[in-house]
C-alpha positions in Angstrom: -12.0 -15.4 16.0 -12.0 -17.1 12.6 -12.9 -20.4 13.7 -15.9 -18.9 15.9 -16.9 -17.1 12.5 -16.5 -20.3 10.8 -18.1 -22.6 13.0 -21.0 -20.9 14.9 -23.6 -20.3 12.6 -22.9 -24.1 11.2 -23.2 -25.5 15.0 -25.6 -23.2 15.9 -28.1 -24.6 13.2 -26.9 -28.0 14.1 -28.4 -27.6 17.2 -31.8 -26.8 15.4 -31.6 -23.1 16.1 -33.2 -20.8 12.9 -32.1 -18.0 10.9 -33.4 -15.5 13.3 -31.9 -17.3 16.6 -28.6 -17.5 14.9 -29.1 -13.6 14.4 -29.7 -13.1 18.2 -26.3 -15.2 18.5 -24.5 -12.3 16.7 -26.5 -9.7 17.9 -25.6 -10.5 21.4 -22.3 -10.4 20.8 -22.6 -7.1 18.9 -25.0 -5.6 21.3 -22.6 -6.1 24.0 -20.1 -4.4 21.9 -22.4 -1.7 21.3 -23.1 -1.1 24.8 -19.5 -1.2 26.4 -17.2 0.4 24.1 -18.6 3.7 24.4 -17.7 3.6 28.4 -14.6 1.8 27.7 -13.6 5.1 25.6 -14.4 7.7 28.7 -12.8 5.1 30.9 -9.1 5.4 28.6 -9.8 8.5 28.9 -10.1 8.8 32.3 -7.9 6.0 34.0 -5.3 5.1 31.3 -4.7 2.1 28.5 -3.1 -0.3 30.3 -5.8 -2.0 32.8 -8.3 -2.0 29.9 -6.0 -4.0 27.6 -5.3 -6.7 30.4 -9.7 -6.9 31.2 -10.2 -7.7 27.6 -7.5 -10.9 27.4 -9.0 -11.6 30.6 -12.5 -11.9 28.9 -11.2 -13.5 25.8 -9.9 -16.3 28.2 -13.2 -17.0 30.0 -15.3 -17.1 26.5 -12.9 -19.9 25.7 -13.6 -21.2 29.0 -17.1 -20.9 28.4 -16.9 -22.3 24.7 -15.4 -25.6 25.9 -17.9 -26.2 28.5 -20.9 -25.1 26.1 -23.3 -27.9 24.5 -26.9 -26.0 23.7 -28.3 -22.8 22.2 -28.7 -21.2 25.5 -24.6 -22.1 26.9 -23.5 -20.5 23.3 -25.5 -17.4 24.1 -23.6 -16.7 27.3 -20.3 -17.3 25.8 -21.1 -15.3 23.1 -22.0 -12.3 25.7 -18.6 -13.1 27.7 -16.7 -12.9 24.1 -18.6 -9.6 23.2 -17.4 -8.1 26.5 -13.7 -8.8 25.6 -13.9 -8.0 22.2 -15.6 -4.8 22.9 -12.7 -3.8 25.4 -9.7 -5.3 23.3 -10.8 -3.6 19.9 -11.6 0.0 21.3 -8.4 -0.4 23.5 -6.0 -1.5 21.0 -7.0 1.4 18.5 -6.4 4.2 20.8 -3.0 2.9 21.7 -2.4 2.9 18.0 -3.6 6.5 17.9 -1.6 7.8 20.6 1.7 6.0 18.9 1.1 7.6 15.4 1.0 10.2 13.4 -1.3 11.1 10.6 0.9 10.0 7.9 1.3 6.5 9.3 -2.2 5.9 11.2 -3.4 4.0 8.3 -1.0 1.6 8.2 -0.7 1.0 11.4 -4.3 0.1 12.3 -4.5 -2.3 9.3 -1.3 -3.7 11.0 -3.7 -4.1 14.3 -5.9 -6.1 11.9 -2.9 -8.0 10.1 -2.1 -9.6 13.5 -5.4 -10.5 15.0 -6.5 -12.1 11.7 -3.1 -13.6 11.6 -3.9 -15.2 15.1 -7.0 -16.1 13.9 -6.2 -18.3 11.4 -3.5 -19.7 13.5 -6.2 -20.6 15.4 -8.3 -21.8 12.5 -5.6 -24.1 11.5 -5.6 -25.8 14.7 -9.5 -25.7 15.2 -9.8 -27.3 11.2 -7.5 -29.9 11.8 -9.0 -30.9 15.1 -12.4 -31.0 13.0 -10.7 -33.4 10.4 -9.1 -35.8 12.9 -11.8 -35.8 15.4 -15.0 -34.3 14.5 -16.9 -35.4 17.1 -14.7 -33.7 19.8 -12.9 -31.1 17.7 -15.3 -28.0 19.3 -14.2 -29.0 22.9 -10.6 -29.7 22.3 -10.1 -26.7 19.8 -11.4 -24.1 22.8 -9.5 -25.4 25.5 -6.4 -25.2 23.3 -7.9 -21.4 23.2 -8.1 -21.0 26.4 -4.2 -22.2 27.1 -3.1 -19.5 24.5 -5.7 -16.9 26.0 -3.8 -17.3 29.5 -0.6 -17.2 28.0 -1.8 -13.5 26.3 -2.6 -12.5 29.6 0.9 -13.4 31.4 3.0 -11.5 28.3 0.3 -8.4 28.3 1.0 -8.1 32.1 4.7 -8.1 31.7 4.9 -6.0 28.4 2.5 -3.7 27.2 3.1 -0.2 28.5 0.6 2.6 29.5 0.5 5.1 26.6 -2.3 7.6 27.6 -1.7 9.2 31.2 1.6 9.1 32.6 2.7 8.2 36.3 2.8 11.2 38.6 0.9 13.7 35.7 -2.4 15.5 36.5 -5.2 14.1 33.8 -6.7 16.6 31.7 -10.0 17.0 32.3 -11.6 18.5 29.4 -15.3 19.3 27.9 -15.5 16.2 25.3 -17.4 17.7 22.3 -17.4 15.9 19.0 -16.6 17.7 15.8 -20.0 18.4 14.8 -19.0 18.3 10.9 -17.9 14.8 11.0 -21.3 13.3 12.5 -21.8 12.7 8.8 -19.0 10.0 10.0 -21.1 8.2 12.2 -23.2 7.4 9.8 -21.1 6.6 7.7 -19.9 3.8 10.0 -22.9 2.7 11.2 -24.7 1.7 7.7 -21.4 0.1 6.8 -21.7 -2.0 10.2 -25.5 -2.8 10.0 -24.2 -3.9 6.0 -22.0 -5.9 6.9 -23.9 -7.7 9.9 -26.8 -8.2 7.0 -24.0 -10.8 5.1 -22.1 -12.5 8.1 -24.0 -14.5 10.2 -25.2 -15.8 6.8 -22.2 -16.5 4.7 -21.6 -20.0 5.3 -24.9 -21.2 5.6 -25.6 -19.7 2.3 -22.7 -21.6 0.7 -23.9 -25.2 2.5 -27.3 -24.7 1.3 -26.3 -23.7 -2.7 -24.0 -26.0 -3.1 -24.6 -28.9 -0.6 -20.8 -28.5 0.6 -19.5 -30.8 3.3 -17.3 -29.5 6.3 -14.1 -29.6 4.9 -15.2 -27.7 2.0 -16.3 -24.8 3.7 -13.5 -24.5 5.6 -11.6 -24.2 2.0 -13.8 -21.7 0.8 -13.2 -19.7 4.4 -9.2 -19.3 4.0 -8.9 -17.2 1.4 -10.6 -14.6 2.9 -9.0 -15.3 6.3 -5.5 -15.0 4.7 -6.4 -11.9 2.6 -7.3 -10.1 5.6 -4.0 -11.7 7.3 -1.9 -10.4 4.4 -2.9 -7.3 2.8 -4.3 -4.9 5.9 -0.3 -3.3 6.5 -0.3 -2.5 2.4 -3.6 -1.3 2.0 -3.1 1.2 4.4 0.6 2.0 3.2 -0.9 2.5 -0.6 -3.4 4.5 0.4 -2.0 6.7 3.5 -1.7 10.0 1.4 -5.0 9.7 0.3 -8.1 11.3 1.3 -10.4 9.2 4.1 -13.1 10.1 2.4 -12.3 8.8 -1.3 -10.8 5.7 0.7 -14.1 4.9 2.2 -15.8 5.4 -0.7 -13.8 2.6 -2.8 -14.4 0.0 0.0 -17.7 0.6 0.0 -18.3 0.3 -3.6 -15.8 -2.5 -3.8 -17.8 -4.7 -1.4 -21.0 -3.8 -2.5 -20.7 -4.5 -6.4 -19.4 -7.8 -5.3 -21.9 -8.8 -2.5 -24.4 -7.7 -5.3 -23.2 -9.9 -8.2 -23.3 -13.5 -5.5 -27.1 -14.7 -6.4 -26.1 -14.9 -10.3 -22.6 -16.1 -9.6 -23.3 -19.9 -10.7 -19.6 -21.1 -10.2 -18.6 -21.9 -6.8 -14.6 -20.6 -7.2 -16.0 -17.3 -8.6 -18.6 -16.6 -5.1 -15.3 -17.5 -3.0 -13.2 -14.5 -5.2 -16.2 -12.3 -4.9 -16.8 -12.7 -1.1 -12.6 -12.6 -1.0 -13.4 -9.3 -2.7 -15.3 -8.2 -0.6 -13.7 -8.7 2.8 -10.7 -6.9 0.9 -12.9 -3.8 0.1 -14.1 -4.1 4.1 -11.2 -4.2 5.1 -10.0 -1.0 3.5 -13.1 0.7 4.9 -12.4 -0.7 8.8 -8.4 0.8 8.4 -9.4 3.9 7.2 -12.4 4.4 9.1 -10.0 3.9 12.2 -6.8 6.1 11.1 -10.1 9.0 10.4 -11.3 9.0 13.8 -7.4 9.0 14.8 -6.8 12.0 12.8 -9.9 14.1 14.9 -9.6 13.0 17.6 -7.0 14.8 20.1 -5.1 13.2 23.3 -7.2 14.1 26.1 -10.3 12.6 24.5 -8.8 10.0 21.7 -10.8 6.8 23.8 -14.3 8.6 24.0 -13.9 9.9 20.1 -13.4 6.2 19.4 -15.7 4.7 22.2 -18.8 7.6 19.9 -17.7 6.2 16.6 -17.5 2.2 17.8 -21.3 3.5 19.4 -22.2 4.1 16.0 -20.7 1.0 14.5 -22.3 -1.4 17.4 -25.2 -0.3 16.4 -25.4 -0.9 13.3 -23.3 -4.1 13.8 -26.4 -5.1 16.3 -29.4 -4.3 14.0 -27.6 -5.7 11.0 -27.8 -9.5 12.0 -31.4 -9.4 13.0 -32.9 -7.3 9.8 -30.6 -10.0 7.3 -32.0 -13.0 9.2 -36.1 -12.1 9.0 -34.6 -11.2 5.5 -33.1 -14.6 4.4 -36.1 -16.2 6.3 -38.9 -14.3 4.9 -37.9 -13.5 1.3 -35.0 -15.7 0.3 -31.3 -15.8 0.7 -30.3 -13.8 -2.2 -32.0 -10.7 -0.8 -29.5 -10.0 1.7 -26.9 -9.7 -0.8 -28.6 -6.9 -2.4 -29.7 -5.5 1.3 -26.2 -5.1 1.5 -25.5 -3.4 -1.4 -28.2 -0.8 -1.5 -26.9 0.8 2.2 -23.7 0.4 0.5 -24.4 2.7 -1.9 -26.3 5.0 1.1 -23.1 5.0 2.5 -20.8 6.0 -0.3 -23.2 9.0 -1.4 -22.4 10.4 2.1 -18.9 9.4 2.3 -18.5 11.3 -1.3 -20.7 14.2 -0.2 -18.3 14.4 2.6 -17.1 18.3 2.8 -14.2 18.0 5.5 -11.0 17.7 4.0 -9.8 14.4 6.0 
């Protein structure tokens, strides 16, 4: 995942694709997302954890696949849809296994320990897709995803033989209950869609903005890449721990205007250290709004409908996560690349005046 969110926009360009094509790349993997995870949630619901888990590493192997075998615009489009299937399955999935396992107290921690080890893996992965790049540039792409793909097969094998189902039980009747959302946390949703659709704005953009400003070279970029890859690595497990006992709400809030104030200050940042600790920042203050956000929709959500209360809030996020990318690339090619940085911000700051407006005690 870190080395696709490294090196996709770059290769994509490379292949003489423009701002907006590169935001239909994203947007096809988010609209993917959008559309399945809401029918992944009634289907955890209805048939259990378990075979849902499995699909998604099944997926995430055949993007791989896919990636490897890929040399055009078009061949990067299909296994961005194939990768947007897993990662819609795998993320919805892996949340409402945490939910089930935890209690309120401890739901916050845990889900920024789901998003300690997947950013963990990805910059495992990153290592070995960085170093391929430095030894062998010219093949690094096709060798680094078929060293995926082994690893993706080897997920599948130890997921078949050890993850357990957690929702329905062997030989108990499944509840079948009316699913009806708690109408005073819609404000939620939104909440969690305009801090998707922000953060698809910055993105798809990120790098590019840094090659352009700055005229970096390959191995430079990747420098100014790991240190928000190992902040979100690190710090997920004790952001939640610090801030378990808190209110979501407050929580939210201090992502959002964490990220925002930074994304905000890039255009008149001049140095190119001090736009890497803003953007590290940033993904920090993101980060605390994705682990809260989850452990919320955990703590209203009850265990006969925990995968479609999540599958109606990812609904909400894919949404925005779709729209983002495409509004920040006519953006950053119509009026300039600093204006997505202030995009950002300003539904940021929507965001937090709903989040703080917020009258449920969560």
């Amino acid at each position: 995942m870190v080395f696709i969110a490294f090196a996709l926009p770059l290769r994509a360009e490379d292949l003489g694709a423009t701002g907006f094509q590169i935001g239909v790349l994203f947007s096809l993997f988010t609209g993917s997302v959008f559309v399945l995870r809401p029918l992944v949630g009634f289907g955890l619901d209805r048939f259990g954890r378990r075979p849902f888990f499995l699909a998604a590493l099944i997926f995430y192997f055949g993007a791989n696949v896919a990636y490897a075998l890929s040399g055009s615009i078009e061949t990067l489009y299909a296994a961005r849809l194939i990768q947007g299937v897993g990662f819609a399955t795998l993320s919805i999935t892996a949340a409402t296994i945490t939910a089930d396992l935890t209690q309120r107290d401890s739901r916050a921690e845990a889900m920024g320990g789901n998003i300690a080890s997947q950013a963990r893996g990805g910059m495992a992965g990153a290592f070995i897709g960085f170093g391929l790049v430095g030894a062998i540039p010219l093949h690094a792409w096709v060798y680094s995803f078929s060293t995926y793909t082994i690893v993706a097969l080897l997920a599948v094998l130890f997921a078949f033989r050890a993850i357990p189902e957690t929702g329905i039980g062997e030989g108990r009747e499944r509840e079948r209950r009316r699913f009806e959302f708690p109408a005073k946390h819609y404000r939620l949703l939104v909440i969690v869609f305009l801090a998707a659709f922000a953060g698809g704005v910055i993105d798809p953009y990120y790098l590019i903005y840094l090659r352009e400003r700055f005229d970096l070279e390959l191995y430079w970029l990747a420098v100014a890449f790991l240190p928000v890859g190992l902040s979100t690595a690190i710090l997920p497990p004790l952001l939640g721990r610090i801030t378990r006992s808190q209110r979501r709400a407050i929580i939210v809030s201090t992502g959002l205007l964490f990220a925002g104030g930074l994304y905000a200050s890039v255009p008149h940042i001049s140095s190119l250290v001090w736009i890497i600790v803003a953007f590290t920042g940033a993904s920090i203050g993101r980060v605390l709004i994705e682990l809260t956000k989850d452990a919320w929709i955990g703590d209203i959500s009850g265990p006969h409908a925990a995968g479609r209360t999540f599958g109606l809030a990812a609904l909400a996020a894919g949404l925005g996560a779709t729209l983002g990318p495409l509004a920040g690339g006519l953006v950053y090619d119509e009026l300039g690349r600093a204006y997505i940085f202030y995009m950002a911000a300003a539904i940021m700051t929507a965001a937090i005046y709903l989040a703080l407006t917020f009258r449920s005690t969560s």
